[in-house]
C-alpha positions as CSV (number, residue, x, y, z in Angstrom):
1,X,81.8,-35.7,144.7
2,X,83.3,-32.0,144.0
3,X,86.5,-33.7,142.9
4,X,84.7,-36.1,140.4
5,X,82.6,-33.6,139.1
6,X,85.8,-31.7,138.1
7,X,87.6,-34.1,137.3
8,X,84.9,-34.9,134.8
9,X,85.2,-31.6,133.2
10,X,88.5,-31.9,132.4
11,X,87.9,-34.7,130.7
12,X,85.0,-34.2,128.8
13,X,87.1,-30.9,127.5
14,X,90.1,-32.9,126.4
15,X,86.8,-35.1,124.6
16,X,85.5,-32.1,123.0
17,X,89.3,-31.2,121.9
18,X,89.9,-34.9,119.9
19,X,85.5,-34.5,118.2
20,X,86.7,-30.9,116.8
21,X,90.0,-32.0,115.3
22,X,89.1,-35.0,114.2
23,X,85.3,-35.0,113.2
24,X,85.4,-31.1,112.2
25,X,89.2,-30.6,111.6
26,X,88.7,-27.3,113.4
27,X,92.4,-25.7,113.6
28,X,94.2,-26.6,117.2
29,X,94.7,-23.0,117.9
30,X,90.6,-22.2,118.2
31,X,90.1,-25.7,119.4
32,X,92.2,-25.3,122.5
33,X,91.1,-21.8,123.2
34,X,87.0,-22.7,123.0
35,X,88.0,-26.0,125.0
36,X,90.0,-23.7,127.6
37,X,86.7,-21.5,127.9
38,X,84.3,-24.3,128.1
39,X,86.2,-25.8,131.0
40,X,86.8,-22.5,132.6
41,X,82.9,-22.0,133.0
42,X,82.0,-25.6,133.7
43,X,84.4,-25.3,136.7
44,X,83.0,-22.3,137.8
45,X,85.3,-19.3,137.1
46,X,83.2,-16.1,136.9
47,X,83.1,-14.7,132.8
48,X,85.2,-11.2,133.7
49,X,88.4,-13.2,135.4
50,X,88.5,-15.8,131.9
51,X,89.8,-13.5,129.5
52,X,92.9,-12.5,131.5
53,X,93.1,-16.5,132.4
54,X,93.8,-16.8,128.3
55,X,96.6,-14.5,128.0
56,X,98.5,-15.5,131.2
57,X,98.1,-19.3,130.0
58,X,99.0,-18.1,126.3
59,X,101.5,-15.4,127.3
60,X,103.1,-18.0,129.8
61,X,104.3,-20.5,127.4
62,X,104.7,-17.9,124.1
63,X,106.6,-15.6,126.3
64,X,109.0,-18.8,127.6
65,X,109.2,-20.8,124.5
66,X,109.0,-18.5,121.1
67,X,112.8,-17.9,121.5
68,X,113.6,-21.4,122.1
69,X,111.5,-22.7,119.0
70,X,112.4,-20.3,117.0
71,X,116.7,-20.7,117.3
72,X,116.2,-24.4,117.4
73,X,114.2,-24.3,113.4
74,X,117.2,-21.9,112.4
75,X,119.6,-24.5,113.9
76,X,118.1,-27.5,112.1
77,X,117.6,-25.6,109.2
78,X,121.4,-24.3,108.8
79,X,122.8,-27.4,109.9
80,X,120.7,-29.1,106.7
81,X,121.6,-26.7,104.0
82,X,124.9,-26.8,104.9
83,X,125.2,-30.5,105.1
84,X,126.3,-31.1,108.6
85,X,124.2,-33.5,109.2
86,X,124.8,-35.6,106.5
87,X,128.2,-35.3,107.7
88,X,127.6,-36.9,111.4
89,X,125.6,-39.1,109.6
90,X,128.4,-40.7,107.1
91,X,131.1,-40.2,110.0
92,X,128.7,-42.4,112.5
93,X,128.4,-45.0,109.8
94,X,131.7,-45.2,108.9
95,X,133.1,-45.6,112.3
96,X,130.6,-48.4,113.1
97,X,130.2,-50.8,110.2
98,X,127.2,-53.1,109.3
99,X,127.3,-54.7,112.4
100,X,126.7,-51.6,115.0
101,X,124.7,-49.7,112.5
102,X,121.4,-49.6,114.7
103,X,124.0,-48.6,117.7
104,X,125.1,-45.5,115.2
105,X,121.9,-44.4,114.1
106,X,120.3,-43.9,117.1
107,X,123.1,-41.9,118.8
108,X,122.4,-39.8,115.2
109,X,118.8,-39.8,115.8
110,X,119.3,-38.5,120.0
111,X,121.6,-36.0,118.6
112,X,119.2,-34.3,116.0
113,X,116.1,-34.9,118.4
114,X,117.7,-32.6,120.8
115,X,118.8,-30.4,118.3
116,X,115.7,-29.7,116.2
117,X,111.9,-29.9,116.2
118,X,110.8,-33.4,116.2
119,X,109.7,-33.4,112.3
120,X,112.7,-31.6,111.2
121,X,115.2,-34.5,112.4
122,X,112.4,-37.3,111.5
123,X,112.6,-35.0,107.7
124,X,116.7,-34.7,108.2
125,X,117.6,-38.3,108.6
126,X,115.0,-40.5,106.5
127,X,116.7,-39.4,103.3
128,X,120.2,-40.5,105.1
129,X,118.7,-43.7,106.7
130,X,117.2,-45.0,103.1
131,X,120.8,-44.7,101.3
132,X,122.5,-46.5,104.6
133,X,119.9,-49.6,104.0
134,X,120.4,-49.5,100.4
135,X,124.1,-49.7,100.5
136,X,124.0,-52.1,103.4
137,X,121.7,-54.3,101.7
138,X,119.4,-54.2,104.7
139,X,115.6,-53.7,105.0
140,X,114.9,-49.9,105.8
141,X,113.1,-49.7,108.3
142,X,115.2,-52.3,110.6
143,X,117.2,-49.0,110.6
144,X,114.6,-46.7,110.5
145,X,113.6,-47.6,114.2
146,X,116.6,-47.5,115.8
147,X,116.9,-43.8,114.4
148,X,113.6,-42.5,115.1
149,X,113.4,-43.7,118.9
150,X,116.7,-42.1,119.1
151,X,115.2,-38.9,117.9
152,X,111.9,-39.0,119.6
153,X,113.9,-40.2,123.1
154,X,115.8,-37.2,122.6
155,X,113.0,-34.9,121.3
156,X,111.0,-35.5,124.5
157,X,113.0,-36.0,127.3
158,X,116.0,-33.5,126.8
159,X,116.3,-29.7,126.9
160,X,116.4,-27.2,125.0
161,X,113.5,-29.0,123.3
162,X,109.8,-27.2,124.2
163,X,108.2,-29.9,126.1
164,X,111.2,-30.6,128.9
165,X,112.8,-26.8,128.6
166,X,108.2,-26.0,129.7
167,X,108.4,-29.0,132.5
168,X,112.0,-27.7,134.0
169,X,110.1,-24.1,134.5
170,X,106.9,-25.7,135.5
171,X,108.2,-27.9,138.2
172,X,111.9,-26.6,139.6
173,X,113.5,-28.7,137.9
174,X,117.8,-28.1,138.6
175,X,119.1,-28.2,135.0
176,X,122.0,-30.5,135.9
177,X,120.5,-33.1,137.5
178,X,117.8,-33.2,134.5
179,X,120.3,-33.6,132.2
180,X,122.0,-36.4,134.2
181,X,118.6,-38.9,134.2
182,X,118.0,-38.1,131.1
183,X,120.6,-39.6,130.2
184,X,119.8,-42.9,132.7
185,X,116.5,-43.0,131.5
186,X,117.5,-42.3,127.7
187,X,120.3,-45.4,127.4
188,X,117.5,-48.1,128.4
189,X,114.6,-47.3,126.7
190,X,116.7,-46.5,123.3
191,X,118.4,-50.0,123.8
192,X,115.0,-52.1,124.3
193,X,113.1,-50.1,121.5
194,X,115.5,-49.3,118.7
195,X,117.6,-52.6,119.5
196,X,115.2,-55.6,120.7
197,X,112.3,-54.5,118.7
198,X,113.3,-54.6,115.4
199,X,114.4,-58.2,116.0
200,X,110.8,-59.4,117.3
201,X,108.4,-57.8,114.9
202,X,107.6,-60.2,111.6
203,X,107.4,-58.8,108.7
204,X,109.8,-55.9,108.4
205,X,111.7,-57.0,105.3
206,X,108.6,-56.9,103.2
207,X,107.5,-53.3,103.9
208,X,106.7,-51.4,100.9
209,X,108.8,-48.2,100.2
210,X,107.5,-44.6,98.4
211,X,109.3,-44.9,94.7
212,X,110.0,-41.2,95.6
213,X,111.7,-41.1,98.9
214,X,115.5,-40.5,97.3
215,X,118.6,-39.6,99.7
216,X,119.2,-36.1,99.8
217,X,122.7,-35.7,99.2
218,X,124.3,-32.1,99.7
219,X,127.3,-32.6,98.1
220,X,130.8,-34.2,97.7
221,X,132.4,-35.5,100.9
222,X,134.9,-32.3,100.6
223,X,132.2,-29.8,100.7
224,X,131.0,-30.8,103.8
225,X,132.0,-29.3,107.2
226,X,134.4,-31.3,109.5
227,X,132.7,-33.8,111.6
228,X,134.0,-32.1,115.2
229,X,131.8,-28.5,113.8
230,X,129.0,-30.3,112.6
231,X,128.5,-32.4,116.1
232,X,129.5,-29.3,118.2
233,X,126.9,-26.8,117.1
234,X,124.2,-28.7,118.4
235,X,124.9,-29.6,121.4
236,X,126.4,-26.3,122.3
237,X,122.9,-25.1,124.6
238,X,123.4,-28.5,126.2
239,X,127.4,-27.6,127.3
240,X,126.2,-24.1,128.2
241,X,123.3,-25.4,130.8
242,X,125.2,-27.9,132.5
243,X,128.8,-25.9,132.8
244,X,126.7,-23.1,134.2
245,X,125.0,-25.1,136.7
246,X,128.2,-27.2,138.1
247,X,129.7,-23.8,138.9
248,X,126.8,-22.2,140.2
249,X,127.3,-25.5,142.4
250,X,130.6,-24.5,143.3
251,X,130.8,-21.0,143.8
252,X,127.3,-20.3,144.4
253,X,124.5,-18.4,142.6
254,X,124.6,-15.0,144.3
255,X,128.3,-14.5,143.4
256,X,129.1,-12.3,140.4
257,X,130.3,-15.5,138.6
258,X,127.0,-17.3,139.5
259,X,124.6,-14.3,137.9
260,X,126.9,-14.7,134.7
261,X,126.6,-18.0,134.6
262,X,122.9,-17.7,135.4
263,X,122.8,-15.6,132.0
264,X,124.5,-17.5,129.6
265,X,123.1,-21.0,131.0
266,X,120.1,-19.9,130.3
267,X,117.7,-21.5,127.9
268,X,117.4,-18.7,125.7
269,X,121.3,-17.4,125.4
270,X,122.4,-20.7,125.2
271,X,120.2,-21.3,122.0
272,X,121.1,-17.7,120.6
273,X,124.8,-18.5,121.2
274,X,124.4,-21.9,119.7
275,X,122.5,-20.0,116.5
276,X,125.1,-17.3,116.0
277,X,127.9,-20.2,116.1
278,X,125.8,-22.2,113.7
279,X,125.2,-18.8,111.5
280,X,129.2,-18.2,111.2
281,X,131.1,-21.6,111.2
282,X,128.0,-23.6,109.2
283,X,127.5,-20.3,107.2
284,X,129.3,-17.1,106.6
285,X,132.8,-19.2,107.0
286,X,131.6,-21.3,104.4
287,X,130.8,-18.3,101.9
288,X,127.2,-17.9,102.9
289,X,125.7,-14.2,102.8
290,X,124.0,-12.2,104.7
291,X,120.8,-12.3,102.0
292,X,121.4,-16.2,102.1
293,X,121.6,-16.4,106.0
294,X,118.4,-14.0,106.1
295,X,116.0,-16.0,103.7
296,X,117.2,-19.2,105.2
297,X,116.3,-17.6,109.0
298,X,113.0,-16.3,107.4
299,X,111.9,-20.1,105.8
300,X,112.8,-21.9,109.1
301,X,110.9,-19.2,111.4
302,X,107.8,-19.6,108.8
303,X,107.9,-23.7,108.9
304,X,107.5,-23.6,112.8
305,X,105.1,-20.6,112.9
306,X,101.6,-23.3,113.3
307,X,103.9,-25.4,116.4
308,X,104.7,-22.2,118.2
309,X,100.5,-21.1,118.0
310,X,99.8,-24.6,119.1
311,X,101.8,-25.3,121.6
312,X,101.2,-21.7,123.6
313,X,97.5,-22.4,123.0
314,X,98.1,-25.6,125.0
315,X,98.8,-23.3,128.3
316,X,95.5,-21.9,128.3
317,X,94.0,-25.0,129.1
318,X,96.6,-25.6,131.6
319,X,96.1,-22.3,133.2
320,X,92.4,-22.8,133.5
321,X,93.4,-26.0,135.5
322,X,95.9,-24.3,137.7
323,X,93.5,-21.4,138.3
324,X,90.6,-23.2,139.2
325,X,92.2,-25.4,141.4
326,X,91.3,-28.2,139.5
327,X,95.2,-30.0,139.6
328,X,95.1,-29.4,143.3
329,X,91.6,-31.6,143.4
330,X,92.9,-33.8,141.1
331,X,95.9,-34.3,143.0
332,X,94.0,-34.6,146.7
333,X,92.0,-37.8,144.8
334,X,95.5,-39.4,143.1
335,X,97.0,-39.2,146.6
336,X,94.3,-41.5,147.6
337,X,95.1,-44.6,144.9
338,X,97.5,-47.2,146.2
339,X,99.8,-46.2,142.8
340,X,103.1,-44.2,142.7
341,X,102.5,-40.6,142.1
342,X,104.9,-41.0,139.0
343,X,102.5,-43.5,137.2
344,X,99.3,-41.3,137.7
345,X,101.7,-38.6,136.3
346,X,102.3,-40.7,133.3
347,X,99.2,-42.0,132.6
348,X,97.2,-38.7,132.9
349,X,99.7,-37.6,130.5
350,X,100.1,-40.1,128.3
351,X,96.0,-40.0,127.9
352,X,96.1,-36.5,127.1
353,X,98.8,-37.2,124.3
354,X,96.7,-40.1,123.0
355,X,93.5,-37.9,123.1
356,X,95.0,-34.4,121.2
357,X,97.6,-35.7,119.5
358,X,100.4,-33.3,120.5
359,X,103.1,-34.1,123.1
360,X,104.1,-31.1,123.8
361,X,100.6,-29.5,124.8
362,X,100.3,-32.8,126.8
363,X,103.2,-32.2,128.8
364,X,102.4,-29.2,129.6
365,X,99.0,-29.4,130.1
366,X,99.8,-32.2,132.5
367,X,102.2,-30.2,134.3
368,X,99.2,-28.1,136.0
369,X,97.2,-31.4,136.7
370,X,100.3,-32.9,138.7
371,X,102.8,-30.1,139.8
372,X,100.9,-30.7,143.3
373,X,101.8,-33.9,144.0
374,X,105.5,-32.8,143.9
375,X,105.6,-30.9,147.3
376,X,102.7,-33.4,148.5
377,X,104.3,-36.7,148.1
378,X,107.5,-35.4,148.3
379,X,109.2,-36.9,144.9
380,X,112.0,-35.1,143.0
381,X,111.2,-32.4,140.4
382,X,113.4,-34.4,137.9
383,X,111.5,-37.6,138.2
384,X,108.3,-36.2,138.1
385,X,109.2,-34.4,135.3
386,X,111.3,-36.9,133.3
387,X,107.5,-39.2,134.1
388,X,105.2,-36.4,132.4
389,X,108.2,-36.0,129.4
390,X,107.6,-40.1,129.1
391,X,104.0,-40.0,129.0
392,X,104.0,-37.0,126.4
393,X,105.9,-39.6,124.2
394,X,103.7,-42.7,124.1
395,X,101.5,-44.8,121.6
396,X,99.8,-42.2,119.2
397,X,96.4,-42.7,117.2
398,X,96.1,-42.2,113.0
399,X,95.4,-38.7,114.1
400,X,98.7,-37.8,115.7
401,X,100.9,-36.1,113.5
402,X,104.0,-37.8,114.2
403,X,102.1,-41.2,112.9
404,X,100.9,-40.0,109.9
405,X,104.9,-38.0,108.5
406,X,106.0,-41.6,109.5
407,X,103.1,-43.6,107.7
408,X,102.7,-41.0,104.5
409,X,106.6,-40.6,104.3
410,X,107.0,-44.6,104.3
411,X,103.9,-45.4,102.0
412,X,103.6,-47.7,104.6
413,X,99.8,-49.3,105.6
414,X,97.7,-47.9,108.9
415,X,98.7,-51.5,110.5
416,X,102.5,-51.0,109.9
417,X,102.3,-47.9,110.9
418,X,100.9,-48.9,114.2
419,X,102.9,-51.8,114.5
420,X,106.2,-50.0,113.3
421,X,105.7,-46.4,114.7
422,X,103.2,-47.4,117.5
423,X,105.3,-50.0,118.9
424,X,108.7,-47.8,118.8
425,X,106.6,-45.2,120.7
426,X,105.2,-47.3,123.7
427,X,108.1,-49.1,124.4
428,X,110.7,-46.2,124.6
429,X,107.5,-44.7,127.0
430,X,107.0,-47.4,129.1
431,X,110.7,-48.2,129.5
432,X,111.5,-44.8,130.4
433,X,109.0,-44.6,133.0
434,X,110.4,-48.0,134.4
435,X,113.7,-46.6,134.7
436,X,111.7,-43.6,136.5
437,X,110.1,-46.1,138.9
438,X,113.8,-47.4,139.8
439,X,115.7,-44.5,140.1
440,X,112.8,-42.6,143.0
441,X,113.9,-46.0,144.8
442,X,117.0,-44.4,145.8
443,X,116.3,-40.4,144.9
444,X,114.3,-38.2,146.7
């Protein structure tokens, strides 16, 4: 009965969370913090231990995650103004004709969803993706999909990104072998939802369009950087975190070489050396100032300031959970369903994504409900985290605010929206937790 009962305080928090953003539109940062409190005394914890539960939760994720968000808005940012992106746009296009158009975009899409915030690549690549249809004479949004499940694949699943870098730390995860199904789970669930669904859902070609969504172009074909600079400064953090972990492999992580590699293959450096490559071949080789390079550091930091609040309020409620032993309770009563533990991981997640609206808060609020059931069912870090990061990324309500940029950017109707952006959504989630399912077949 003890389990229920708390069990059905975590819920009836989350509740509380959706009734004050969406009845009240109370700001997420005081709504996580009151919901936090309220479940801390409902499960018990005495009134002098809650304030210090707030800053560890806050300070956990803030203290892991500002540096992260912060070089990958300056990364998106430079690579914008700069116009690399439209350059590995217009080289991907080019290379693949009409016919593998869908193919192209969403390897553009996975690129600038592991690169940048969510929004920032969704903002980057509409203007691109609207010229691409115009010139191909094809309906926009049969190109838009393949390009946004490419960037919310790699948005959700891959590191440096918030959510995945917060599940490595909160689970173990080795950085190598995360990147390696990501990529296994990624191919699929791209394939079924940016491929196979725009070819099954009527009425695509008769979407409406906003008369003032124009192509941002940055300039003349010669004024953009090469192709091999533009695709190289993003997935520089990438390079870092798995050369440093094959020779860790090799020469072990005790050894001089292994601490350096330790260093530099570490979230953070890998993101600061990626920055400082992206601030000198994207901008000071390129004539770019240091007044320039400072207001365009200052405008990206500013844009992302509400994310970063947001998504370190979301580790207060988890460390209420953790600290009251609630996951641990939660986890004794999963273990007793005849269900994998990788689908309760999933679906507590993807319930808490649907409820708040934020996948990265669900992620890692979901990480302290299911971190048990790693050492007590014995499954591998990577899969249970690669499950959570597929949950975090499912069908979203009109509150979310992924659905509304995509429904407000398109013009589109609440229907198409949930048909268009809804579907893309629970298909990449629900094949990506397939592939899951598969792979702890034969990994343990």
């Amino acid at each position: 009965m003890e389990i229920y009962l708390s069990l059905f305080w975590v819920l009836l928090g989350i509740g509380i969370l959706m009734v004050l953003n969406l009845k009240y539109k109370l700001h997420n940062l005081l709504s996580l913090i009151m919901v936090g409190i309220f479940v801390a005394f409902m499960e018990g914890m005495s009134i002098e231990k809650i304030v210090s539960v707030i800053q560890a939760g806050l300070g956990s994720i803030l203290g892991h995650l500002a540096l992260i968000i912060i070089f990958g808005a300056v990364i998106g940012r430079i690579m914008t103004d700069s116009g690399a992106s439209q350059k590995i746009a217009d080289t991907v296009i080019a290379r693949c004709g009409k016919r593998y158009l869908p193919i192209g975009l969403m390897f553009i899409g996975m690129i600038f969803g592991i690169a940048m915030f969510y929004e920032v690549a969704f903002l980057i690549a509409v203007p691109l993706i609207i010229n691409i249809a115009k010139k191909a004479n094809i309906p926009y949004m049969k190109l838009v999909i393949p390009t946004v499940i490419g960037a919310t694949v790699g948005h959700s699943l891959f590191p440096p990104q918030p959510g995945p870098v917060a599940l490595v730390s909160a689970f173990g995860v080795d950085m190598t072998q995360m990147y390696i199904f990501c990529f296994i789970v990624a191919v699929p669930a791209i394939a079924v939802g940016g491929l196979l669904l725009p070819k099954i859902l009527p009425g695509l070609e008769h979407l409406p369009l906003r008369e003032s969504l124009e192509p941002k172009e940055i300039g003349t074909k010669k004024d953009l950087p090469s192709f091999g600079i533009s695709i190289l400064i993003p997935l520089i953090p990438a390079i870092l975190m798995i050369t440093a972990s094959v020779v860790k492999m090799s020469v072990g992580e005790k050894t001089d070489l292994g601490k350096i590699c330790n260093f530099i293959g570490s979230a953070e450096i890998s993101m600061l050396l990626a920055t400082l490559a992206a601030m000198y071949l994207l901008g000071y080789r390129r004539g770019m100032n240091n007044e320039q390079m400072g207001r365009m550091m200052n405008q990206s930091i500013a844009s992302i300031s509400d994310v970063l609040i947001v998504i370190s309020a979301g580790g207060i409620l988890k460390q209420v959970i953790i600290d009251t032993g609630v996951g641990d309770k939660i986890s004794e009563l999963a273990g007793q369903l005849p269900v994998s533990p990788l689908i309760i991981a999933w679906l507590i997640t993807a319930i808490i994504r649907i409820l708040t609206g934020q996948g990265a808060v669900a992620a890692i609020t979901a990480a302290g409900i299911v971190a048990p059931m790693i050492a007590t069912n014995n499954i591998n870090p990577a899969l249970m985290a690669l499950a959570v990061a597929c949950g975090s990324n499912t069908m979203t309500m009109m509150y979310d605010g992924g659905f509304l940029l995509f429904k407000e950017t398109f013009g589109i109707s609440m229907k198409d929206t949930f048909k268009t952006w809804g579907g893309l959504e629970l298909a990449n989630s629900v094949v990506g937790l397939s592939v899951v399912l598969i792979l702890s077949l034969f990994i343990h």
